[in-house]
C-alpha positions as a printed NumPy array, in Angstrom:
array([[ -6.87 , -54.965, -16.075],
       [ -4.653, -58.124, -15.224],
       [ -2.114, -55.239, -13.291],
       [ -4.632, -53.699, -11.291],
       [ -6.055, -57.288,  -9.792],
       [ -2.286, -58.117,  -9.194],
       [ -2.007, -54.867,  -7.541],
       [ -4.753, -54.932,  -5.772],
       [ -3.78 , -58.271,  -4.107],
       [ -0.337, -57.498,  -2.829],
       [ -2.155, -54.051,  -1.567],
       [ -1.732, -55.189,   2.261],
       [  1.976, -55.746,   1.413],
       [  2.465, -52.018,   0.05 ],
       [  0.753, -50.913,   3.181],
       [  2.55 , -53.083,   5.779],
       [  6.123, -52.035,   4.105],
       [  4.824, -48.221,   3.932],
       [  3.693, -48.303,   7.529],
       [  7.049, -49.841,   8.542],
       [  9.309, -47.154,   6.545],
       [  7.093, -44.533,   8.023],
       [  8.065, -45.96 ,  11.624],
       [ 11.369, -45.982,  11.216],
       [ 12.174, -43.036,   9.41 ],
       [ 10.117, -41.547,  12.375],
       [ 12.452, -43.289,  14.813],
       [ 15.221, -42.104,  13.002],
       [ 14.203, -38.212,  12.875],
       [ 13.281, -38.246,  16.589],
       [ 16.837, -39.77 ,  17.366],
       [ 18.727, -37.084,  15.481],
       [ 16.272, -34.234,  16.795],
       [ 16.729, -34.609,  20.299],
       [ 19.191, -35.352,  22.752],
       [ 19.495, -36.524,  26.487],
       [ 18.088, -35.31 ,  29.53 ],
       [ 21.656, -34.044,  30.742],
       [ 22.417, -32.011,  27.546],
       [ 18.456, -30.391,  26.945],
       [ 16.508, -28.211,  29.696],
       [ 12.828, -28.719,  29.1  ],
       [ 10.116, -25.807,  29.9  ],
       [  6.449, -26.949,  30.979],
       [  3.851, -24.132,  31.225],
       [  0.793, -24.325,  31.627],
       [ -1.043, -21.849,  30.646],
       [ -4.115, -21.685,  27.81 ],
       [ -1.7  , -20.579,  25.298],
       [  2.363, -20.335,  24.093],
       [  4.034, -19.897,  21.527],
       [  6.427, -22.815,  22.267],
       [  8.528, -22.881,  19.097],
       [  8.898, -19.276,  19.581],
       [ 10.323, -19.164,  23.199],
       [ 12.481, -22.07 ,  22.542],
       [ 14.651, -20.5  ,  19.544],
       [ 14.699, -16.93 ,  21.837],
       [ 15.94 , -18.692,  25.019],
       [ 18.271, -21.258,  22.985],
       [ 20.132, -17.807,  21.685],
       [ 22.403, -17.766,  25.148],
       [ 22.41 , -21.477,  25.771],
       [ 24.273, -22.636,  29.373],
       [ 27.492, -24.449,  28.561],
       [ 27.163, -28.467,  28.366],
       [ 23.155, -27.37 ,  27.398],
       [ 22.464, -28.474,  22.963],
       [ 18.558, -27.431,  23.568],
       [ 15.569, -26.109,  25.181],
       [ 12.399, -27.596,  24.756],
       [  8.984, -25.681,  25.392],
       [  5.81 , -27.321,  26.291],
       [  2.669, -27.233,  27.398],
       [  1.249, -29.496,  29.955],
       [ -0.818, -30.669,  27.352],
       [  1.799, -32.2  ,  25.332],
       [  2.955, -34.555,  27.981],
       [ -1.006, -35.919,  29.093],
       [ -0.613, -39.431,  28.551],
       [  3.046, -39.667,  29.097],
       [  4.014, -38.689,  33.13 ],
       [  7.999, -39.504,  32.391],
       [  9.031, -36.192,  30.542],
       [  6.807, -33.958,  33.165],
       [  8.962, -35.757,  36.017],
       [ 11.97 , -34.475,  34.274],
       [ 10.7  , -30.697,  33.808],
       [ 13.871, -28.425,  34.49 ],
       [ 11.755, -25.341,  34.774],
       [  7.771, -25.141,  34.944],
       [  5.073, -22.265,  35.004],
       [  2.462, -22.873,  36.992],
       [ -1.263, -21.049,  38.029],
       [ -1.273, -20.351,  41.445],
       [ -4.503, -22.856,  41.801],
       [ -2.135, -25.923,  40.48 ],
       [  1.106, -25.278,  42.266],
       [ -0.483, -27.258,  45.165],
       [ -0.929, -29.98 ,  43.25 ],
       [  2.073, -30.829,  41.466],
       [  3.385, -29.212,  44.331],
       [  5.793, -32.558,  44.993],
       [  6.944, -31.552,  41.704],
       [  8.449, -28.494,  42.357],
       [ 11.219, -26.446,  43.726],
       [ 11.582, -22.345,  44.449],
       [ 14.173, -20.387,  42.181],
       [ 15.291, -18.896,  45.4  ],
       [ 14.16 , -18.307,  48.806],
       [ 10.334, -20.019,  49.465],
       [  7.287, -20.356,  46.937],
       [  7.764, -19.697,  42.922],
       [  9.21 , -16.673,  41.556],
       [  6.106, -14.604,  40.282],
       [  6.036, -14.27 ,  36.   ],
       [  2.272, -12.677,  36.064],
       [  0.216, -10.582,  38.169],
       [ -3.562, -10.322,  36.771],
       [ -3.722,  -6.877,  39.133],
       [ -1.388,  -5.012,  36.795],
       [ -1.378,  -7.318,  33.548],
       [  2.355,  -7.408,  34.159],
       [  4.742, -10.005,  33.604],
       [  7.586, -12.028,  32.224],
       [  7.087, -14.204,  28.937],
       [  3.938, -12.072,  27.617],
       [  4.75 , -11.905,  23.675],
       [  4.899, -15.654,  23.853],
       [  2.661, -17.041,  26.627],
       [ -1.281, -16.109,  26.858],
       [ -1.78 , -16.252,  30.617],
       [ -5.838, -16.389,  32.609],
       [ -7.539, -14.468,  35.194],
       [ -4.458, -15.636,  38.085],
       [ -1.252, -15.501,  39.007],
       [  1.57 , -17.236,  37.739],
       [  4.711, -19.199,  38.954],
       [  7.929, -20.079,  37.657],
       [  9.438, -23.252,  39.833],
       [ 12.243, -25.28 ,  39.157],
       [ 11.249, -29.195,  38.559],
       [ 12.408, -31.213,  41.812],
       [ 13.901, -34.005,  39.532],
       [ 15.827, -31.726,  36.874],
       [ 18.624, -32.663,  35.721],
       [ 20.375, -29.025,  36.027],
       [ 19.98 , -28.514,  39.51 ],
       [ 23.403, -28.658,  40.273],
       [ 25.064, -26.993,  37.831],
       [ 22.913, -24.355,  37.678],
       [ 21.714, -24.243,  33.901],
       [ 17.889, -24.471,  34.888],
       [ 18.383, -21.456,  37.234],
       [ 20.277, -19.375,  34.697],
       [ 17.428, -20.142,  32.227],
       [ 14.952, -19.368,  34.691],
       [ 16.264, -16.139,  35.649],
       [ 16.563, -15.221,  31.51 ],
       [ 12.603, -16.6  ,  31.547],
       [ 11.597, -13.523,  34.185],
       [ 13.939, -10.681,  32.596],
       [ 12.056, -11.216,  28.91 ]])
């Protein structure tokens, strides 16, 4: 019985070091799982659902050179945190939104986004992995990427509307 009580009243130390170790071995699995802006191209979409995980190992199979990773998200994942949506290499967009982030974004080629769904003809890029609505859909390239200029976030891109 004398354990337990002696136990019990070093209880908020277990708790404080298990919180801590949790933080930092967090810390240290985020550092080793990801990498730089300049050496990842990050995909925002939204759309109701994706299969993020998915699309990220099938695009990371023919990787640009200087590129470690994609990352695939949905606009959801970045709602209280406006940093990582600045630096969105490629994003899929609803017609209806594209005005609104529309600072945001830059055409593959030529003016306006490159179409990935029409709701006429249920046709478009991306459909095993992405669950698109009732409207049509737009693949820009972020304004503030980081592969601009060497061309990885086009390349991507242009891999994103062929699957």
């Amino acid at each position: 019985m004398r354990v337990l009580k002696n136990i019990a009243s070093q209880l908020h130390s277990f708790v404080l070091w298990l919180l801590l170790s949790a933080i930092f071995w967090g810390w240290i699995f985020s550092r080793a799982t990801d990498t730089t802006f300049d050496k990842k191209l990050m995909v925002f979409c939204d759309v109701p659902h994706i299969e993020d995980t998915a699309l990220a190992i099938a695009l990371e199979e023919e990787l640009p050179e200087g590129i470690r990773m994609i990352q695939v998200h949905p606009f959801s994942y970045v709602m209280f945190d406006t940093v990582s949506i600045e630096h969105a290499d490629i994003l899929i967009v609803p017609a209806s939104d594209a005005g609104e982030i529309g600072a945001r974004l830059l055409p593959l080629e030529g003016e306006g986004g490159a179409p990935v769904y029409d709701p006429v003809t249920g046709q478009g890029a991306l459909l095993g992995y992405i669950t698109y609505t009732d409207e049509p859909y737009y693949l820009y390239l972020g304004a503030s990427s980081a592969h601009l200029e060497d061309g990885a976030a086009a390349q991507v891109a242009r891999r994103m509307l062929a699957m």
